[in-house]
PDB file as gemmi writes it, atoms N, CA and C in Angstrom:
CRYST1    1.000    1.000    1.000  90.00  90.00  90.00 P 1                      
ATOM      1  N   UNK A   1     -11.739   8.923   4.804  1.00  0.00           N  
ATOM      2  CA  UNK A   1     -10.580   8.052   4.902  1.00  0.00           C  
ATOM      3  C   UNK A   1      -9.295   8.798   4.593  1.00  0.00           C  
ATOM      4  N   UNK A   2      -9.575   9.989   3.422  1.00  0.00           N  
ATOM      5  CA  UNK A   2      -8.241  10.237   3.304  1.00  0.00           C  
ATOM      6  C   UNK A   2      -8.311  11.632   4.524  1.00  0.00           C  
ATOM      7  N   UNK A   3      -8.650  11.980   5.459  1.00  0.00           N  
ATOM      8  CA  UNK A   3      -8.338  12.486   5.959  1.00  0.00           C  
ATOM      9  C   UNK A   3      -7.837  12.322   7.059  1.00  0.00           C  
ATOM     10  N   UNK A   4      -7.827  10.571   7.788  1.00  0.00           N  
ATOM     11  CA  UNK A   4      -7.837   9.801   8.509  1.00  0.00           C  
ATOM     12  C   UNK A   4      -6.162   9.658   7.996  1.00  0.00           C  
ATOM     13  N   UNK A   5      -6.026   9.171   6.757  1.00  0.00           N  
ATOM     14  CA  UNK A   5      -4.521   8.329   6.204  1.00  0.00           C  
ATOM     15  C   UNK A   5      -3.856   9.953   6.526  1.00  0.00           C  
ATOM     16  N   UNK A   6      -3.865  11.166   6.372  1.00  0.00           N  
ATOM     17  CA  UNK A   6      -3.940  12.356   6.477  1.00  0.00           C  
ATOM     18  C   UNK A   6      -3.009  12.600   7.978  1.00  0.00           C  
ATOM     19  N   UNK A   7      -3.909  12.437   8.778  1.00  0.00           N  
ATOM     20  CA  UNK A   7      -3.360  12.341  10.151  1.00  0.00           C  
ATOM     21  C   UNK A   7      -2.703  11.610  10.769  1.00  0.00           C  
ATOM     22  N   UNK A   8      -2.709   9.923  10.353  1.00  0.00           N  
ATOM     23  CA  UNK A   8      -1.886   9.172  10.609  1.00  0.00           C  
ATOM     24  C   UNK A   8      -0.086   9.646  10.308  1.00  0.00           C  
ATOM     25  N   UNK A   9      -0.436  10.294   9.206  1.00  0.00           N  
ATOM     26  CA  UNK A   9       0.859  10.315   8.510  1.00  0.00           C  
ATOM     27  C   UNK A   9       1.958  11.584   9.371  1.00  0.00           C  
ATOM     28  N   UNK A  10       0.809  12.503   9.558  1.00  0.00           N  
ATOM     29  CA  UNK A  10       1.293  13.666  10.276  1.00  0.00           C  
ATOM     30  C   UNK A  10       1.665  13.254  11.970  1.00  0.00           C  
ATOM     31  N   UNK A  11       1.134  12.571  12.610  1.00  0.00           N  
ATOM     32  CA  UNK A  11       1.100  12.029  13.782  1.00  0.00           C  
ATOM     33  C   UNK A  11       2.586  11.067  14.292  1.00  0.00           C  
ATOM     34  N   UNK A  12       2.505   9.737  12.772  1.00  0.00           N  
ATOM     35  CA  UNK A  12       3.628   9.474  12.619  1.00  0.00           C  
ATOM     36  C   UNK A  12       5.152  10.315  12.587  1.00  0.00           C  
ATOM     37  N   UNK A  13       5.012  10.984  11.672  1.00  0.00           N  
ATOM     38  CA  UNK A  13       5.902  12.111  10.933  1.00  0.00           C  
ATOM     39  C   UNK A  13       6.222  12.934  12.655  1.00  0.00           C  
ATOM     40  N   UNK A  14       5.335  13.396  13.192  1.00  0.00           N  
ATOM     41  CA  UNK A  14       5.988  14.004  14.327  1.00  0.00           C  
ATOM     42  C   UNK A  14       6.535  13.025  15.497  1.00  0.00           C  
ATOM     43  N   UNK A  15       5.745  12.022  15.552  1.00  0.00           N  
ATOM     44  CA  UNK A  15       6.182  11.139  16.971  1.00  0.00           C  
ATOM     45  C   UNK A  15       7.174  10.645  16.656  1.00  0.00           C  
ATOM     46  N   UNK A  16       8.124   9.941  15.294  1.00  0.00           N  
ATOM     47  CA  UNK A  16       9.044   9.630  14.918  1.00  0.00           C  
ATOM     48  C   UNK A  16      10.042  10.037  13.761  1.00  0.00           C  
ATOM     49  N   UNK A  17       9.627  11.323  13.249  1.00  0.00           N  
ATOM     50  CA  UNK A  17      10.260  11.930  12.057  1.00  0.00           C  
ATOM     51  C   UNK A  17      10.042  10.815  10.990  1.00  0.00           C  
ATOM     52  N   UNK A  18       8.972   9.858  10.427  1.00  0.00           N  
ATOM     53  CA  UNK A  18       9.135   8.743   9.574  1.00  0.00           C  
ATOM     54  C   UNK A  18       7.902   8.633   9.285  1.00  0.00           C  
ATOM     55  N   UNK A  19       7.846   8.881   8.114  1.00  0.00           N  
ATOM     56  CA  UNK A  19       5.749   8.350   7.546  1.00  0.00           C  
ATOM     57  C   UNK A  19       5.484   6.848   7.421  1.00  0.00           C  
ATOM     58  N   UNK A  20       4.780   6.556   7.920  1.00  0.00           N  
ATOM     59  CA  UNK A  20       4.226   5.618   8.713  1.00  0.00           C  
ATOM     60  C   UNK A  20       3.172   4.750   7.872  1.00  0.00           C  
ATOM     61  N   UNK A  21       2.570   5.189   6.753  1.00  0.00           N  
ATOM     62  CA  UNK A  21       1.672   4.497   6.029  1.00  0.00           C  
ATOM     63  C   UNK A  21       1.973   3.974   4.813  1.00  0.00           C  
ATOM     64  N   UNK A  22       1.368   2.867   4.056  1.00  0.00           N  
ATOM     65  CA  UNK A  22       1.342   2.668   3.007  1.00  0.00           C  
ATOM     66  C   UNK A  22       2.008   3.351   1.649  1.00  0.00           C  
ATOM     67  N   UNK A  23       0.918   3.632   0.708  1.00  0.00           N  
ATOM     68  CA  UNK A  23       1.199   3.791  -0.608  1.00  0.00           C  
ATOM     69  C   UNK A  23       1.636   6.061  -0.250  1.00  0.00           C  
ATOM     70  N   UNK A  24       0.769   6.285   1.047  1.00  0.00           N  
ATOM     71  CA  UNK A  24       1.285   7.991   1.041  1.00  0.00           C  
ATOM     72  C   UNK A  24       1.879   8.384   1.392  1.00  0.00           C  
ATOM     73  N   UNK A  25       2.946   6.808   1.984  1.00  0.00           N  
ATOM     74  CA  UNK A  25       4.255   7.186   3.249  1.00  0.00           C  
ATOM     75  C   UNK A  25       5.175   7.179   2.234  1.00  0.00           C  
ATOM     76  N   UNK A  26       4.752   5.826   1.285  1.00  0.00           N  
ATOM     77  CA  UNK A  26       6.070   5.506   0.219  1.00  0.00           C  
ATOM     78  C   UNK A  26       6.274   6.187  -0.667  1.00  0.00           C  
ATOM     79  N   UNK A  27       4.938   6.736  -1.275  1.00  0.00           N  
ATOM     80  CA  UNK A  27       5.249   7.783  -2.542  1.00  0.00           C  
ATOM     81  C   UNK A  27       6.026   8.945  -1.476  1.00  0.00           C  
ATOM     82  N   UNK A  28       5.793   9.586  -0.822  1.00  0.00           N  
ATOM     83  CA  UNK A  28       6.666  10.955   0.159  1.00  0.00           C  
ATOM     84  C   UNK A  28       7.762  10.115  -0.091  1.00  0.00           C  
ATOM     85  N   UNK A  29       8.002   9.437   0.763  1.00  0.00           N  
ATOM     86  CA  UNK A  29       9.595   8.422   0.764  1.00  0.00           C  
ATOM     87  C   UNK A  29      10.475   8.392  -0.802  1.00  0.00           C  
ATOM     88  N   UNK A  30       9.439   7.770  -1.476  1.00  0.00           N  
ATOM     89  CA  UNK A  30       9.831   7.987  -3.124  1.00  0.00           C  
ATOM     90  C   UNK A  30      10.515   9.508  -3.644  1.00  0.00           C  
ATOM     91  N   UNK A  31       9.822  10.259  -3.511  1.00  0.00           N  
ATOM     92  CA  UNK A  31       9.968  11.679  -4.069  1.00  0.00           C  
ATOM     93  C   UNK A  31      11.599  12.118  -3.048  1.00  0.00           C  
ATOM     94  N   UNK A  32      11.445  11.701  -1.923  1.00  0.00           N  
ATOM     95  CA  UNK A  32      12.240  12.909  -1.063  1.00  0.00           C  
ATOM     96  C   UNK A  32      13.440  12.221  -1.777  1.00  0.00           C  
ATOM     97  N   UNK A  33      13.366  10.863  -1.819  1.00  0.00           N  
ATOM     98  CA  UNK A  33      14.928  10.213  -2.015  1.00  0.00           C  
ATOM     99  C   UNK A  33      15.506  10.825  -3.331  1.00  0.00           C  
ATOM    100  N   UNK A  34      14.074  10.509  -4.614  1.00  0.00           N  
ATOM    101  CA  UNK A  34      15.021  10.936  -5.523  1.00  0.00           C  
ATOM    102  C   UNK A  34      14.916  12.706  -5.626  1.00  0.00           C  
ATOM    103  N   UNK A  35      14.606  13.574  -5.050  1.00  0.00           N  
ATOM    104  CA  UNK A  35      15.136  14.620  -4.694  1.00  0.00           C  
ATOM    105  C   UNK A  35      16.448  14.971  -4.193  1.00  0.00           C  
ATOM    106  N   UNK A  36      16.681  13.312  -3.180  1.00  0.00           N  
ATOM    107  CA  UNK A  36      18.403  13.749  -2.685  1.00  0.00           C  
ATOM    108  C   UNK A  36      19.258  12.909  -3.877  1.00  0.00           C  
ATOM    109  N   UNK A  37      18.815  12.573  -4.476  1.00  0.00           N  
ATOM    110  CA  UNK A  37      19.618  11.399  -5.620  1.00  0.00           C  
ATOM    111  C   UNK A  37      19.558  10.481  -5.292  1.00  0.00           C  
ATOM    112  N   UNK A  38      19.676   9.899  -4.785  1.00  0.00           N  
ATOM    113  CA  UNK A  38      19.005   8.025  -3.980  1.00  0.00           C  
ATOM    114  C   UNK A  38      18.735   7.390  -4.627  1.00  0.00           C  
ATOM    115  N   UNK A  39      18.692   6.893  -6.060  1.00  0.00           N  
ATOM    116  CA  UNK A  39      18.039   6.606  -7.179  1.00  0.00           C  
ATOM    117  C   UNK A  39      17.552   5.347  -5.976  1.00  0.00           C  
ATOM    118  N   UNK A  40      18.815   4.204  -5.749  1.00  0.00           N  
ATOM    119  CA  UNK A  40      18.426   3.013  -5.390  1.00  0.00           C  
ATOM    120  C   UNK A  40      17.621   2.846  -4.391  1.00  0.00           C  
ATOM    121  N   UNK A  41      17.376   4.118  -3.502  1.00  0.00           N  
ATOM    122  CA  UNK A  41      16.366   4.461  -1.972  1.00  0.00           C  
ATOM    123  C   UNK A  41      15.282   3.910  -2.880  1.00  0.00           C  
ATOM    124  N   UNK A  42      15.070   5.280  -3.937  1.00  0.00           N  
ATOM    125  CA  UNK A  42      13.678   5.894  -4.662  1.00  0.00           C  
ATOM    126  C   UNK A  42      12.987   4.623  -4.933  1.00  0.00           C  
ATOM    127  N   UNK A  43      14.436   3.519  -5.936  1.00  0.00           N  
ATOM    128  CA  UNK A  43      14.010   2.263  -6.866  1.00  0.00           C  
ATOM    129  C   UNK A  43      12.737   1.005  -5.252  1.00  0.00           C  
ATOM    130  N   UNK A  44      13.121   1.081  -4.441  1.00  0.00           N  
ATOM    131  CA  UNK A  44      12.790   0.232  -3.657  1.00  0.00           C  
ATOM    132  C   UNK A  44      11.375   1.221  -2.678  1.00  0.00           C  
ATOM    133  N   UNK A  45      11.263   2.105  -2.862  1.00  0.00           N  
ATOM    134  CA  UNK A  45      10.062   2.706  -2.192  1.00  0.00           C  
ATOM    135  C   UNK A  45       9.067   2.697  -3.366  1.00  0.00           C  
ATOM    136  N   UNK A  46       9.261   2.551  -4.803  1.00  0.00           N  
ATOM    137  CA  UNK A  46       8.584   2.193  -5.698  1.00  0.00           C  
ATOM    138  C   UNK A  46       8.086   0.784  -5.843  1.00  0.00           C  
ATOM    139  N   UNK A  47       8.734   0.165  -5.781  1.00  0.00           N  
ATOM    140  CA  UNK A  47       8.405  -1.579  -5.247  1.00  0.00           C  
ATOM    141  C   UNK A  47       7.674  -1.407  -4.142  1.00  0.00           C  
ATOM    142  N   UNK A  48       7.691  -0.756  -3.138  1.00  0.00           N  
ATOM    143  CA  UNK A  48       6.907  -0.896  -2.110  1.00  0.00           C  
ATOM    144  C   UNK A  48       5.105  -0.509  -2.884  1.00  0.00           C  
ATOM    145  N   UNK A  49       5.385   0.610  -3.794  1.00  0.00           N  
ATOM    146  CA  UNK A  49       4.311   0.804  -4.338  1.00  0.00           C  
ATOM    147  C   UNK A  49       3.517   0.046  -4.785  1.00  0.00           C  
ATOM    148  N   UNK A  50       4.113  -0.318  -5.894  1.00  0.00           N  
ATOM    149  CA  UNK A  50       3.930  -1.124  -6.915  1.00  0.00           C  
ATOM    150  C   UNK A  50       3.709  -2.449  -6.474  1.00  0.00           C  
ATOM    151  N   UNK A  51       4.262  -3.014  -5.171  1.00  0.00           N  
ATOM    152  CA  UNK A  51       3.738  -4.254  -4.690  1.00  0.00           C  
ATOM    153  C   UNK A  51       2.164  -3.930  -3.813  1.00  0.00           C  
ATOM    154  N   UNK A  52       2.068  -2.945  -3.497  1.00  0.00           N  
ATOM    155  CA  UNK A  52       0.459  -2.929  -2.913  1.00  0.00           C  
ATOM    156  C   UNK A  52      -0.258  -2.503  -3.999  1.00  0.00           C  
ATOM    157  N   UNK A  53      -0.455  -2.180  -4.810  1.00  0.00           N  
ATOM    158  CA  UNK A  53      -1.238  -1.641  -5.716  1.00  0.00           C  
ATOM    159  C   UNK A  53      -1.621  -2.996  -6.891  1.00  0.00           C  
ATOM    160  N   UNK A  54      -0.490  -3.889  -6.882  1.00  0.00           N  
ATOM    161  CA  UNK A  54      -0.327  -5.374  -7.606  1.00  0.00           C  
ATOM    162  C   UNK A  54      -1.456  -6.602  -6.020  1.00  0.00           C  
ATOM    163  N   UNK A  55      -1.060  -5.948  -4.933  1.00  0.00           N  
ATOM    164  CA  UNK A  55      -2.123  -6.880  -3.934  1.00  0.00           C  
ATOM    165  C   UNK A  55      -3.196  -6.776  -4.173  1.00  0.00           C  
ATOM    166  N   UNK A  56      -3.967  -5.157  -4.308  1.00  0.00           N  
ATOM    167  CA  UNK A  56      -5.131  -4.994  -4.600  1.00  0.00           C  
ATOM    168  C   UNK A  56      -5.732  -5.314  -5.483  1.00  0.00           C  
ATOM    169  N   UNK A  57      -4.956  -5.139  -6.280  1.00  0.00           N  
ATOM    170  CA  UNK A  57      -5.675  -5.592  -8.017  1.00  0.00           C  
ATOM    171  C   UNK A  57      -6.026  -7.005  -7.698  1.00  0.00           C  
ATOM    172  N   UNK A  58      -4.712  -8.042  -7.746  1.00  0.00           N  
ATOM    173  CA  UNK A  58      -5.152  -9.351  -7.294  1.00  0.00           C  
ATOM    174  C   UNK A  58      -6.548 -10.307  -6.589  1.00  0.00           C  
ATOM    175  N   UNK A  59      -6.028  -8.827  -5.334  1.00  0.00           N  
ATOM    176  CA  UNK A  59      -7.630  -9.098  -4.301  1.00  0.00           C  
ATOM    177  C   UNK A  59      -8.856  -8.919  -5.127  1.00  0.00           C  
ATOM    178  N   UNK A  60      -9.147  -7.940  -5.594  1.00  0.00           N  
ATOM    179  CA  UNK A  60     -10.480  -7.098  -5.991  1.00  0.00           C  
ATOM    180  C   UNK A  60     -10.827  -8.240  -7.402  1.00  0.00           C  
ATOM    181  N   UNK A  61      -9.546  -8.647  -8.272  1.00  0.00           N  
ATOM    182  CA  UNK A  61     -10.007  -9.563  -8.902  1.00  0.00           C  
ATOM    183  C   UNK A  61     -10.413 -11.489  -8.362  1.00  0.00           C  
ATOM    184  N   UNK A  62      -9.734 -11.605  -7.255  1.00  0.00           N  
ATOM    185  CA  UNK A  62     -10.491 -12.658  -6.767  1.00  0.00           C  
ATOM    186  C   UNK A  62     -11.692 -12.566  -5.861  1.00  0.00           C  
ATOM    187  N   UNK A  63     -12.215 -11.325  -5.574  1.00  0.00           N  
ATOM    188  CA  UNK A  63     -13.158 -11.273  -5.312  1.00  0.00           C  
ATOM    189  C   UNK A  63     -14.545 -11.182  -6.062  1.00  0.00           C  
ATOM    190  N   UNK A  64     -14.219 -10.243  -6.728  1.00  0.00           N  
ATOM    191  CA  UNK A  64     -14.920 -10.565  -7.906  1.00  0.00           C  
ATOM    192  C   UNK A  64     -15.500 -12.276  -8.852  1.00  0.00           C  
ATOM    193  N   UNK A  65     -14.091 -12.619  -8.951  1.00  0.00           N  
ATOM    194  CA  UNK A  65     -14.659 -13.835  -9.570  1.00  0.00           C  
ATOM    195  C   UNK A  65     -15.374 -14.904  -8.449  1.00  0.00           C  
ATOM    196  N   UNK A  66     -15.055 -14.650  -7.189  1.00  0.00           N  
ATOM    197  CA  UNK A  66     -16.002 -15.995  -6.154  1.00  0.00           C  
ATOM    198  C   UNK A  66     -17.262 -15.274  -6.082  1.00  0.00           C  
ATOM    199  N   UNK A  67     -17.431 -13.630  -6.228  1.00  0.00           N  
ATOM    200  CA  UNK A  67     -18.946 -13.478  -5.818  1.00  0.00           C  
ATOM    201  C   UNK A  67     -19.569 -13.884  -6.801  1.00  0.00           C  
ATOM    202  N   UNK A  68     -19.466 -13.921  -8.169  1.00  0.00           N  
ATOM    203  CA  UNK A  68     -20.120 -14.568  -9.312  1.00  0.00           C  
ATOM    204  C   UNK A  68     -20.214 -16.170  -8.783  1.00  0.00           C  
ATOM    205  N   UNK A  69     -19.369 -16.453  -8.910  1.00  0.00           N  
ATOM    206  CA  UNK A  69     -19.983 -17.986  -8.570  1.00  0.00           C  
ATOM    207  C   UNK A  69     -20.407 -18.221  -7.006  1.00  0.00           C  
ATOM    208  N   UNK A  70     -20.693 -17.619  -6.219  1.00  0.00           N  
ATOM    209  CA  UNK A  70     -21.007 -17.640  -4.657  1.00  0.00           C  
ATOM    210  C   UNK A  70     -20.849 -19.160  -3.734  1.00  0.00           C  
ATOM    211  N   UNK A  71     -19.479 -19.489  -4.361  1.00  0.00           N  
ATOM    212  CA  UNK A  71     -19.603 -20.699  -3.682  1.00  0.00           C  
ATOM    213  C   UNK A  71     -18.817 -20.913  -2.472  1.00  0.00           C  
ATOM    214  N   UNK A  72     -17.933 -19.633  -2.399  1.00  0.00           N  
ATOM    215  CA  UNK A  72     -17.606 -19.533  -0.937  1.00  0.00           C  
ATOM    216  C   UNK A  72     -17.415 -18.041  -0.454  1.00  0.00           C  
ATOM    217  N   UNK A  73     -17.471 -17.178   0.885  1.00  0.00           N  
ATOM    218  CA  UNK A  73     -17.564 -16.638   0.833  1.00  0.00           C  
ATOM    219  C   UNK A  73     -16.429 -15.553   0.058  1.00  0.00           C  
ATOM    220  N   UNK A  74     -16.871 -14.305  -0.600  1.00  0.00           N  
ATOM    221  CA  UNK A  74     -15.875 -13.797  -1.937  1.00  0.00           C  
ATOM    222  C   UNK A  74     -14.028 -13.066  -0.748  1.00  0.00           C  
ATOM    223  N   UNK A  75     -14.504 -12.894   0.582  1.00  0.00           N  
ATOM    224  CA  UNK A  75     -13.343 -12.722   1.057  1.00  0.00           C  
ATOM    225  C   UNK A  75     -12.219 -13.646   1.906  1.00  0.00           C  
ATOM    226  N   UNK A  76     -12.736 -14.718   1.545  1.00  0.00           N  
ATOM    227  CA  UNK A  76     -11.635 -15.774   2.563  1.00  0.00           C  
ATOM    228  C   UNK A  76     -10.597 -16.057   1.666  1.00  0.00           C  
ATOM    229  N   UNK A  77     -10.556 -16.483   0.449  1.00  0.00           N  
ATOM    230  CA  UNK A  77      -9.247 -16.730  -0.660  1.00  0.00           C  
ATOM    231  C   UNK A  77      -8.614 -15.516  -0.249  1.00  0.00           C  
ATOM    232  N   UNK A  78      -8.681 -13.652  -0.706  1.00  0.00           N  
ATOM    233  CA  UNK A  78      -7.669 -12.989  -0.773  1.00  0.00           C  
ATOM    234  C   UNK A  78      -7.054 -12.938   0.593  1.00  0.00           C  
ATOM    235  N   UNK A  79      -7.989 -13.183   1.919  1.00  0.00           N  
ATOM    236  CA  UNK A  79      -7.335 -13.043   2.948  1.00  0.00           C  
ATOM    237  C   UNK A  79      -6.358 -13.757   3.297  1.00  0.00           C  
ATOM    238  N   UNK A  80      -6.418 -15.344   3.027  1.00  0.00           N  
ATOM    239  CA  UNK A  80      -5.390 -16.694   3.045  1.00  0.00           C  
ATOM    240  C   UNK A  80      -4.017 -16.280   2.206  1.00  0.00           C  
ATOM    241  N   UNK A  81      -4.774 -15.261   1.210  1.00  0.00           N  
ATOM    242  CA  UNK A  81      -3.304 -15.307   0.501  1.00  0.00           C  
ATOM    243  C   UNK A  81      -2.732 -14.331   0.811  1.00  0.00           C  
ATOM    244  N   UNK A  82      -2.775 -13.489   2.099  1.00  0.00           N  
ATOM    245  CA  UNK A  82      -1.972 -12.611   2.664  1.00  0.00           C  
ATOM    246  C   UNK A  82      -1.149 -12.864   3.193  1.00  0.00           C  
ATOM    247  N   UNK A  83       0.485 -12.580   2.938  1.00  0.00           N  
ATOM    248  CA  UNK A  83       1.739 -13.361   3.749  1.00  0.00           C  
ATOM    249  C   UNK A  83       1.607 -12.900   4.901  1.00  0.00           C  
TER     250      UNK A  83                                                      
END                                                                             
């Protein structure tokens, strides 16, 4: 997989000069900004972080708690609650 997120990124990065994925587009995004000083770029590619990494947790913990009780299947709640 990560060699997959790997190539996406590079693929992106050339077809549009812009990384293209998730949490390995935003951390790059993160770093370059506050490299140029950007604080407020940096502050909002961190939220980007920090909001998927807060989805997952969420998910993985409502999944968890429906497969213990198996009363519906454990992936239809986190999916519904995807905006």
């Amino acid at each position: 997989m990560s060699f997959v997120a790997g190539i996406v990124n590079v693929t992106g990065f050339l077809a549009i000069q812009e990384l293209t994925t998730n949490v390995t587009g935003h951390f790059a995004q993160f770093i370059y900004e506050l490299e140029n000083l950007k604080f407020w770029k940096g502050t909002i590619y961190l939220l980007f972080i920090l909001s998927f990494l807060l989805g997952s947790f969420c998910s993985s913990i409502l999944i968890l708690k429906f497969r213990e009780t198996k009363r519906i299947n454990v992936f239809v709640l986190p999916t519904l609650a995807e905006p």
